[in-house]
C-alpha positions in Angstrom: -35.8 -65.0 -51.5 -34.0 -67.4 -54.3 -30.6 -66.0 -53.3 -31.0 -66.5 -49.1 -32.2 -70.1 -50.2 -28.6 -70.2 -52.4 -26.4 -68.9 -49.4 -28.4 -71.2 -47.0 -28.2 -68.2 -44.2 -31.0 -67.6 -41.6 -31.9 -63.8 -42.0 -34.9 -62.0 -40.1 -35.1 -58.8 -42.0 -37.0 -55.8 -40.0 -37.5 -53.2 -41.9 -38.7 -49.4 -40.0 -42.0 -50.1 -42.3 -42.3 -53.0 -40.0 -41.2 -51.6 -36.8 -43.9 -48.5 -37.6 -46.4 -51.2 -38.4 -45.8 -52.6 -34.7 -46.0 -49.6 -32.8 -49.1 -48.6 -34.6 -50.8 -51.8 -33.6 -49.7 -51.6 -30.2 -51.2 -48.4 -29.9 -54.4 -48.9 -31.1 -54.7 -52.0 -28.7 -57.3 -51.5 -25.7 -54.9 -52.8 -23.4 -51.3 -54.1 -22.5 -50.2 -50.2 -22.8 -46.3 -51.7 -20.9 -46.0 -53.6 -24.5 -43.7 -51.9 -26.7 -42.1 -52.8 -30.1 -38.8 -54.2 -29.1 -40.5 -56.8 -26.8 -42.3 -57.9 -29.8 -39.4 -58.0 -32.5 -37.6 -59.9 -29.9 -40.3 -62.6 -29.3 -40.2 -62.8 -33.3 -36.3 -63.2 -33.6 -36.2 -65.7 -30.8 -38.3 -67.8 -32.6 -36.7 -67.2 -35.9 -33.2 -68.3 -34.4 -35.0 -71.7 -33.1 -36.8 -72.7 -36.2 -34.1 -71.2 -38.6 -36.0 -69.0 -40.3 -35.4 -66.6 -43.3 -38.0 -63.7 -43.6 -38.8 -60.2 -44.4 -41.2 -59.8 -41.2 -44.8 -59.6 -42.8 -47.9 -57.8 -41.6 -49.5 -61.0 -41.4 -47.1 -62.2 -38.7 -47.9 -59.4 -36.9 -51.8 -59.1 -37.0 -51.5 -62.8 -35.5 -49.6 -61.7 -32.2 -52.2 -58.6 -32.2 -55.2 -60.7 -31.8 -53.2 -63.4 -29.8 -52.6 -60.3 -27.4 -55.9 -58.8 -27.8 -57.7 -62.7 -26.0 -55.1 -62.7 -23.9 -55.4 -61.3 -20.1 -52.6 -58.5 -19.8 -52.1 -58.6 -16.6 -49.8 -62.0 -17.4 -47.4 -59.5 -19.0 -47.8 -56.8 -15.9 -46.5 -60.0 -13.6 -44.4 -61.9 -15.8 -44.0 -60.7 -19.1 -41.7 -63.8 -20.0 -44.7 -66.1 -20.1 -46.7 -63.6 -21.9 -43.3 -63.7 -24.5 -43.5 -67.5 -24.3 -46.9 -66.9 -25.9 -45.7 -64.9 -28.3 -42.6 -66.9 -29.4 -45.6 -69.6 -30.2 -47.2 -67.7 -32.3 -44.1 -66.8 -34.1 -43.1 -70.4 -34.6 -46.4 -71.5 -35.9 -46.8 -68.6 -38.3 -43.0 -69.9 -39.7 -43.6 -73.5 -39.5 -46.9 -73.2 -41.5 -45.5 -70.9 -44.2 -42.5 -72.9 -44.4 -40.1 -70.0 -43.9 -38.2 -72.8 -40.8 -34.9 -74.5 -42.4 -34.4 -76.5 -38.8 -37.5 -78.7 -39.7 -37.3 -81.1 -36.5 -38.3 -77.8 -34.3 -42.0 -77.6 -33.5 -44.2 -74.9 -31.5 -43.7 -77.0 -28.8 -40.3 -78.1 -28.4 -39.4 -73.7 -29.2 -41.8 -73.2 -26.5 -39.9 -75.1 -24.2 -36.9 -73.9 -24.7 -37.9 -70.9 -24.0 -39.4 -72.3 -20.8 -36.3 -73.9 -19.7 -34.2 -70.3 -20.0 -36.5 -68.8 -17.7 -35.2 -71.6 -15.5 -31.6 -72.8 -16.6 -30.7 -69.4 -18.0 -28.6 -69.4 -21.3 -27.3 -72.9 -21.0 -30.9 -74.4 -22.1 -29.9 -74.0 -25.2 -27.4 -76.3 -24.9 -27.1 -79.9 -27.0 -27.4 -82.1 -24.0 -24.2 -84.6 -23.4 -25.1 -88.0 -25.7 -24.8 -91.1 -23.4 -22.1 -92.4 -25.9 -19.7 -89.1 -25.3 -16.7 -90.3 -23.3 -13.9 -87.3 -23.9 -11.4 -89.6 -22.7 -11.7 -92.1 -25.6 -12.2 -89.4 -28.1 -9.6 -87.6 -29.9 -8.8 -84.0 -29.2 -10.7 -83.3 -32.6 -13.3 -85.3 -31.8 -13.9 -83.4 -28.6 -13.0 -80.1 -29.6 -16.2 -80.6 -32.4 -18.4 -82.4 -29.7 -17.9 -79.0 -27.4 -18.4 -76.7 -30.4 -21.9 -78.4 -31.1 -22.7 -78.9 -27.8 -22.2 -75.3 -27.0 -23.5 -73.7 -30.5 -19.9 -71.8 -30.5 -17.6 -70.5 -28.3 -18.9 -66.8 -27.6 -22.4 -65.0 -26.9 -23.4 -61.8 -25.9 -24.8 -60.9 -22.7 -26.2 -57.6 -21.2 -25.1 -55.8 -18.3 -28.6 -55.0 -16.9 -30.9 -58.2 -16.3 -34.2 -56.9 -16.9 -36.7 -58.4 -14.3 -40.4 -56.5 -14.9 -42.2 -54.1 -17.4 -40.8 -51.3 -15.8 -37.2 -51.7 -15.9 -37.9 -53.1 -19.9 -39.8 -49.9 -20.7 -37.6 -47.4 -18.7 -34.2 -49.2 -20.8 -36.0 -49.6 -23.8 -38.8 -46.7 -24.4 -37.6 -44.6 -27.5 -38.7 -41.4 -25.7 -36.1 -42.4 -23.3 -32.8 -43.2 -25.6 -33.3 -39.2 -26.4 -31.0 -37.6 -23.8 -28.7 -40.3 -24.7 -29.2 -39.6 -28.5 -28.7 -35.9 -28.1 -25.7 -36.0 -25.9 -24.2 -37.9 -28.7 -25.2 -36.1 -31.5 -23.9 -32.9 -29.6 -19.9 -34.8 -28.6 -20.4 -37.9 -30.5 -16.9 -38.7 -28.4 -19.0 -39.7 -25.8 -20.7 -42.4 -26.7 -17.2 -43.9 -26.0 -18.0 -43.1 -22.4 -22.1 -44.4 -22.3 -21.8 -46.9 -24.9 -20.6 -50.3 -25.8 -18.0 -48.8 -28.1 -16.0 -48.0 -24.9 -14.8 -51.9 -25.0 -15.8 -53.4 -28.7 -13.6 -54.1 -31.1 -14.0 -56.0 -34.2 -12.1 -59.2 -35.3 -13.1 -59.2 -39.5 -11.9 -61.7 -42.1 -12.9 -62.4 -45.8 -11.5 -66.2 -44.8 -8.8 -66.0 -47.7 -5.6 -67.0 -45.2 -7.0 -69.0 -42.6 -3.9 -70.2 -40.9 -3.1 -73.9 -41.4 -6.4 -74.4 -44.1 -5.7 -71.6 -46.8 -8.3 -69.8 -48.7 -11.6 -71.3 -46.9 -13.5 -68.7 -47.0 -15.5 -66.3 -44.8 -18.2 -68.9 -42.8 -15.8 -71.6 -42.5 -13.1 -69.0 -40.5 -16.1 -68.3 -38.2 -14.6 -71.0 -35.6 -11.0 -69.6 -35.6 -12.5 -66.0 -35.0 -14.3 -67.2 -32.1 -11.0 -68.5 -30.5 -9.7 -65.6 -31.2 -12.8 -63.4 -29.4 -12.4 -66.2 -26.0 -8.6 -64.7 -25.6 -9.1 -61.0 -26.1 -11.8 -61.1 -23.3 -10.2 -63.9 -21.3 -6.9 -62.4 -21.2 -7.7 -59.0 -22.2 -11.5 -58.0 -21.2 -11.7 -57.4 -24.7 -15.4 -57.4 -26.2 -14.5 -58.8 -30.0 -17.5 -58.9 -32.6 -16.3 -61.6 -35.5 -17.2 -60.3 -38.7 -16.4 -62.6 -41.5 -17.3 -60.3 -44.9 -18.2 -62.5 -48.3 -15.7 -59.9 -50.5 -12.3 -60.4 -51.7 -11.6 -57.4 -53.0 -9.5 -55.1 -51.1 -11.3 -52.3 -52.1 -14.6 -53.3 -51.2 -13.6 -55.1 -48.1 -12.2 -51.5 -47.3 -15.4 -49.7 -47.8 -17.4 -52.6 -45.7 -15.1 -51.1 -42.6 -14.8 -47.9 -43.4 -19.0 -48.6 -43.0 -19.1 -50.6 -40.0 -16.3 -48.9 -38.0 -18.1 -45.8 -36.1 -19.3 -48.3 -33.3 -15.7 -49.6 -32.9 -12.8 -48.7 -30.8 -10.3 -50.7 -32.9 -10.1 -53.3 -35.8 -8.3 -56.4 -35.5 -7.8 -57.8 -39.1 -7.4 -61.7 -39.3 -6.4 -64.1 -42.1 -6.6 -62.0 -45.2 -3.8 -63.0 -47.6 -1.0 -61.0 -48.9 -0.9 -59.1 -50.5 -4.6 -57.9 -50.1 -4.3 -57.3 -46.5 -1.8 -54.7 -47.0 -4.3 -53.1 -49.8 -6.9 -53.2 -47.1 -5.0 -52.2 -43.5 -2.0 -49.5 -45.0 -5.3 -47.2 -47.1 -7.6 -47.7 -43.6 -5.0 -46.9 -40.9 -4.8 -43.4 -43.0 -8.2 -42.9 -43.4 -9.7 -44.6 -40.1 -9.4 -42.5 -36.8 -9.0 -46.0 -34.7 -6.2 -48.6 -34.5 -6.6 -50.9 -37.5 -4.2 -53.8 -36.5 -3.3 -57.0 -38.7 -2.6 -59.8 -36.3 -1.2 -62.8 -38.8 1.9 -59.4 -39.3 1.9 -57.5 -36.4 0.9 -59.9 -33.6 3.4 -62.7 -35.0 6.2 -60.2 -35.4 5.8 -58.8 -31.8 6.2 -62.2 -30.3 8.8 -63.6 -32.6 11.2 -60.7 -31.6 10.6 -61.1 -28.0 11.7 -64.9 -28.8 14.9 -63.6 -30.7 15.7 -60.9 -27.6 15.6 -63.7 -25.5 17.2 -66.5 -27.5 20.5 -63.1 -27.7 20.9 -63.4 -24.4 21.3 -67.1 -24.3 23.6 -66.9 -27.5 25.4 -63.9 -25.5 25.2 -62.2 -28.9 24.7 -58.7 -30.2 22.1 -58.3 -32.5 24.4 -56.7 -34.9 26.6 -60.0 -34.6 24.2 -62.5 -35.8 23.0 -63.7 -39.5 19.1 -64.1 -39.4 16.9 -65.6 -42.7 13.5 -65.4 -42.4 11.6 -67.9 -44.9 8.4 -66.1 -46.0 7.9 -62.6 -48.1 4.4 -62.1 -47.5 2.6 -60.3 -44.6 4.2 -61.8 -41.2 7.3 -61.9 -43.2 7.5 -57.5 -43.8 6.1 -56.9 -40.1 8.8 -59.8 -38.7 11.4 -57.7 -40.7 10.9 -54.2 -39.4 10.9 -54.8 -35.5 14.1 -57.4 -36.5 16.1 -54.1 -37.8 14.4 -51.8 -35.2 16.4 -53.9 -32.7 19.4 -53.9 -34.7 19.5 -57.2 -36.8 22.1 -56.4 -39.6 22.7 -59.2 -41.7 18.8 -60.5 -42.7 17.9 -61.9 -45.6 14.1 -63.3 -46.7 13.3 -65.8 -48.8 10.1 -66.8 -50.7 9.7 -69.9 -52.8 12.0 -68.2 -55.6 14.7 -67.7 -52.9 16.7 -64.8 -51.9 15.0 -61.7 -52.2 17.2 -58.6 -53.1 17.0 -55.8 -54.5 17.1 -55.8 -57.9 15.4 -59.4 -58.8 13.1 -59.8 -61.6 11.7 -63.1 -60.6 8.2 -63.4 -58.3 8.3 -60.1 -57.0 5.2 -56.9 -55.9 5.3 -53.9 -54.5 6.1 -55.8 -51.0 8.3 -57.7 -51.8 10.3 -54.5 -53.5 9.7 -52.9 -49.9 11.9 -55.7 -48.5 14.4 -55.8 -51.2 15.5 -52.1 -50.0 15.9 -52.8 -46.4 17.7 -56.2 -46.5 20.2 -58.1 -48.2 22.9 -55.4 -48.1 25.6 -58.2 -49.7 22.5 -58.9 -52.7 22.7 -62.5 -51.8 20.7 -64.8 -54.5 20.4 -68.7 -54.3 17.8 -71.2 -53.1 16.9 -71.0 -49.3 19.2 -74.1 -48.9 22.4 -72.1 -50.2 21.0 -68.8 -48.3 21.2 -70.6 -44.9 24.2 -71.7 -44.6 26.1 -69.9 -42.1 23.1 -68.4 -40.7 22.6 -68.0 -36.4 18.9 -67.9 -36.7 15.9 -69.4 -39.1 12.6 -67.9 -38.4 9.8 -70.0 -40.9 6.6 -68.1 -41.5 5.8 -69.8 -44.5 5.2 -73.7 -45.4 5.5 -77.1 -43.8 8.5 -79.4 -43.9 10.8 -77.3 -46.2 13.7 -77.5 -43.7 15.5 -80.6 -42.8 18.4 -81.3 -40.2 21.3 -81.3 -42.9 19.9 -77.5 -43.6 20.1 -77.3 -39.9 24.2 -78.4 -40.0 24.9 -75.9 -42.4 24.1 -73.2 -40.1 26.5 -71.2 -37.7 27.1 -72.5 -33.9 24.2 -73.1 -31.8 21.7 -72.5 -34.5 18.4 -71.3 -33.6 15.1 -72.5 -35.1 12.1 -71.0 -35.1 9.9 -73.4 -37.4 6.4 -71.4 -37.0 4.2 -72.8 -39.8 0.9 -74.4 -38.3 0.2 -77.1 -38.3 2.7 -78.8 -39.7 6.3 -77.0 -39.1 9.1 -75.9 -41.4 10.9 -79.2 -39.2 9.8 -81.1 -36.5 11.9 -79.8 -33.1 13.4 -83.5 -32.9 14.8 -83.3 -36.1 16.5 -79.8 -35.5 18.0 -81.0 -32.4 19.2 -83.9 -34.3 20.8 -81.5 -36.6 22.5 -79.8 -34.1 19.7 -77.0 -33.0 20.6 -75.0 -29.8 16.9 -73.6 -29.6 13.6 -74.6 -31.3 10.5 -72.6 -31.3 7.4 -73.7 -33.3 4.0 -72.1 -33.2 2.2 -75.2 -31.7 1.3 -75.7 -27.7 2.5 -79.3 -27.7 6.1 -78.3 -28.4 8.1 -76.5 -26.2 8.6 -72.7 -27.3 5.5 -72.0 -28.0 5.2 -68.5 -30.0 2.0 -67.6 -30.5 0.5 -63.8 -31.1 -1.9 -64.2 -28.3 0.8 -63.4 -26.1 0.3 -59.8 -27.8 -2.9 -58.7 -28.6 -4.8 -59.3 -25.7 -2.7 -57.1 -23.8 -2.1 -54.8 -26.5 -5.8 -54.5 -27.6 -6.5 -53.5 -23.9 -4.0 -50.5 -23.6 -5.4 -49.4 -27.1 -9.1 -49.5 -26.1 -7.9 -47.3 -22.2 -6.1 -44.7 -23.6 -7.9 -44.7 -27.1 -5.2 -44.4 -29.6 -5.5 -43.6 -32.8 -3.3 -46.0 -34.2 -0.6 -48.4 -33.6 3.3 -47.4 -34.0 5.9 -49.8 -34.6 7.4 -48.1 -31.2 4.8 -49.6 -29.6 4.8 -53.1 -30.9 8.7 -52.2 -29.7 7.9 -52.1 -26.4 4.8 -55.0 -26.7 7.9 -56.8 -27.2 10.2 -56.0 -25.0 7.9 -56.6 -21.9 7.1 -60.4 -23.2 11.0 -60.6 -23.5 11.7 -59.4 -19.6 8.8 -61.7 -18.5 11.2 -64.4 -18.8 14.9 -63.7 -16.8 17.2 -64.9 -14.8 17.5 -69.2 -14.3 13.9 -69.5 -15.6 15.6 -68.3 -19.3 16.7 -72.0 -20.6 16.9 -73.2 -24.1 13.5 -74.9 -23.5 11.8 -72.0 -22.1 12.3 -68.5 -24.0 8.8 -67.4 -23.6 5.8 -67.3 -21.8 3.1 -69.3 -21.9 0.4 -68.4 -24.1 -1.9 -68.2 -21.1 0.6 -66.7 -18.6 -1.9 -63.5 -17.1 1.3 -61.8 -16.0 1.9 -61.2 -20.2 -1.2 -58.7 -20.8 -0.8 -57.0 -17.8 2.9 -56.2 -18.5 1.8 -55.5 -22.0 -0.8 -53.2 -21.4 1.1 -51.0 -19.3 4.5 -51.0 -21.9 2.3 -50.3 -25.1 0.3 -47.3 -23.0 3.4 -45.6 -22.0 4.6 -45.5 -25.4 1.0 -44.8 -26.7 1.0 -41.2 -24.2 4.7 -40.5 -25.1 4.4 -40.5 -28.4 0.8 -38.6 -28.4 -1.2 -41.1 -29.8 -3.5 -41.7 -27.2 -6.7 -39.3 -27.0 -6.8 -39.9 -22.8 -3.8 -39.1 -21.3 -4.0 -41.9 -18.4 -2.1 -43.0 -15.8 -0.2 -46.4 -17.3 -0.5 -47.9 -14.1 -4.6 -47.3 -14.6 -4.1 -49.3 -17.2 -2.1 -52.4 -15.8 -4.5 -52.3 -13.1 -7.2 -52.5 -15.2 -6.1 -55.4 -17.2 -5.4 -57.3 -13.6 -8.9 -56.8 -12.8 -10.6 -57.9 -15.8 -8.4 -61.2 -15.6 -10.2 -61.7 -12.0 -13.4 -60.8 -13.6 -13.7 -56.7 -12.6 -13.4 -53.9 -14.1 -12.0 -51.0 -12.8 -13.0 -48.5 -16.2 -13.6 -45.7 -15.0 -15.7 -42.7 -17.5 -13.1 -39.9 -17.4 -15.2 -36.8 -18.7 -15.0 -35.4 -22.0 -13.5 -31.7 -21.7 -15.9 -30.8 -24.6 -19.2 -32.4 -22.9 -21.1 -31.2 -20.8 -22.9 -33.8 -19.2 -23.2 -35.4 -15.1 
């Protein structure tokens, strides 16, 4: 109990002990046979998440619901076993508030009650910080809003079922043990098909130690919560993507490894998000082998994908080859490798990254891992060494994945003719885009929404995620983060391709749908998907979970047999 008072976390343990010690009670009761031991570990985690409480469920919580059940009539709970969970919750609350196990000590039994009252009216949203009389959004800041929303709100994601359960009936036909075992032996006979009468279908997982949270740095675990649920709103915004943020308290690759390898069976794919390098490629590289599911790092992959679409676009402005042009990318760590490899899958000769020591090539002593060894053989051909300011000169393109303000406009005149900029450090830029153009830039591309340009990975993943989770590959080829590419490049053609607009917009729908569709044809070409679908199955798919369908349909498993 000292170390949950330490980590100040709210945890409701329930061990089987206790869940045995519930079902016995309930079946020694004379009446109120409908009850079963989910609706009572529900009634005592609802109250828990009100009053904030941290507890190992003990017997004595439970003897008090018995004998409030016992004097109480059951036919409430035959006609509205709500109220009767009302009751319940009260009980709950009073048995935390009186042995001190509540950390949100404002909350009484009556202000839990009725909020529980108010759901049965208002739904979910009773839960919700009313608006203060002093809020006025258009006098606040965007911070101050954003934070106001967040509190109000209590996050940015929830879960919610697919069944509303109405009456004991429906509660006890869903959620009688006796009834999971078909369900339970169909699995344990093909467990491939809980993908088809599961939640793993559509779940993914979006985990982070916290150690690269972009823009703060190393801020651990908790405090990367919010960025993870962002990230969960625009896979299933844009993508229909269920996204489960799981921020792990480990920093060791290793053990963040085995903490997936754990987790992972009720997964379709893993989404990876700010882990630093070079742990992250520690942790992904070893799991992708091991792990039969796409395990995908976004702050690499995601970033690379839409800077390359950016640099097939800003080609056909520049009416260059790729093989004509000089690029330097600023930043050896994780976005910097993935950047590189789709920038020579393309055809990008002369590329050179630099780090804070400069130049790397092959051969330098200085600052270097085994990652940055990875680059040195696959760039630099000429073994150029010097500063990033000497490096650039003569350059066509600059692509910054690293730190703020370490480019300035005289860098920028040193470059070849038309120079283009992609300054992609957030928040604060490698330059700001007025200073590039004052030094002469003939395209600027940061990775903020209030410039122009915006690149920004979530015009990848959703629509990637979404073609991984309808075919269900096994992993992710750099053929397919090819073509990811490619299809946010050709979304943009013709007069609407200016030096102002190079890409989409970040929530332009017609970006996952064309994604989906490219990634899954490459995904059944290349055998990597497990269900051989139609890709047009799968752009339609992705069109009707932006309109709020779903057109998923349960293909059988050949090796099931099940109706």
């Amino acid at each position: 109990m000292p170390m949950l008072q330490k980590l100040e976390g709210q945890f409701v343990i329930i061990t089987t002990f206790t869940k045995n010690y519930i079902k016995s009670k309930i079946q020694a009761l004379s009446k109120c046979k409908l009850l079963n031991d989910l609706f009572v570990i529900s009634c005592i985690i609802r109250a828990a998440l009100d009053t904030r409480s941290f507890v190992i469920i003990p017997n004595g919580l439970i003897d008090e619901m018995m004998k409030m059940i016992e004097s109480t009539e059951c036919a409430t709970f035959g006609h509205s076993p709500f109220i009767f969970a009302n009751n319940m919750i009260s009980v709950c609350t009073e048995y935390f508030i009186k042995n001190k196990l509540n950390l949100n000590m404002a909350e009484t039994v009556e202000s839990v009650s009725e909020k529980f009252h108010r759901f049965l009216i208002e739904g979910p949203t009773s839960w919700f910080e009313p608006v203060q009389p002093s809020f006025k959004s258009a006098q606040a800041s965007l911070n101050e809003n954003s934070l106001i929303l967040h509190k109000r709100l209590s996050g940015m994601i929830e879960s919610s079922p697919k069944i509303l359960v109405k009456d004991p009936g429906a509660l006890n036909q869903l959620f009688r043990e006796e009834e999971f075992k078909k369900i339970q032996d169909y699995i344990r006979h093909c467990p491939d098909i809980a993908t088809k009468i599961t939640c793993k279908r559509n779940f993914s997982a979006i985990i982070t130690n916290g150690t690269a949270v972009l823009g703060f740095g190393n801020i651990g675990s908790l405090a990367g919560l919010p960025v993870m649920e962002g990230k969960s709103c625009l896979f299933k915004q844009l993508g229909g993507v269920d996204l489960v943020p799981i921020c792990i308290l480990e920093t060791k690759p290793e053990k963040v490894r085995e903490i997936v390898e754990r987790i992972h069976p009720i997964y379709n794919a893993i989404n990876l998000e700010d882990i630093k390098a070079p742990e992250c490629f520690e942790i992904e590289k070893p799991l992708e082998e091991k792990l039969d599911i796409p395990i995908f790092h976004d702050d690499q992959h995601g970033t690379a994908i839409v800077v390359v679409a950016a640099v097939l676009n800003s080609l056909k402005l520049l009416k260059k080859k790729a093989e004509e042009v000089k690029v330097v990318v600023n930043g050896g760590g994780a976005a910097g490798l993935s950047i590189t490899q789709l920038l020579l899958k393309i055809g990008i000769k002369d590329l050179i990254i630099c780090d804070t020591t400069g130049a790397i090539f092959k051969g330098r002593k200085v600052n270097m891992n085994k990652n940055k060894d990875e680059l040195a053989e696959i760039t630099n051909p000429k073994l150029v060494a010097g500063p990033l300011i000497e490096v650039i000169k003569g350059a066509n393109f600059f692509i910054g994945v690293s730190a703020g303000k370490i480019l300035n406009k005289e860098m920028v005149q040193s470059m070849a003719h038309q120079p283009v900029i992609f300054a992609l450090a957030n928040p604060v830029p490698e330059i700001l885009p007025h200073e590039a153009k004052e030094g002469g830039a003939f395209i600027v591309a940061t990775g903020r929404s209030d410039f122009k340009n915006q690149v920004n990975n979530s015009l990848a993943f959703p629509g990637l995620f979404r073609a991984l989770l309808d075919v269900r590959a096994r992993y992710v080829t750099l053929e397919m983060k090819m073509a990811a590419a490619e299809a946010i490049a050709n979304l943009v053609k013709g007069d609407a391709l200016t030096t102002d607009h190079i890409i989409s917009n970040a929530l332009d729908a017609k970006v996952p749908i064309a994604v989906s569709k490219a990634v899954a044809q490459v995904a059944i070409k290349q055998k990597v998907a497990r269900e051989m679908i139609d890709p047009d199955f799968v752009e339609e798919n992705t069109r009707q979970y932006l309109v709020g369908g779903n057109l998923m349909s349960n293909n059988s498993c050949a090796e099931c047999k099940w109706n």
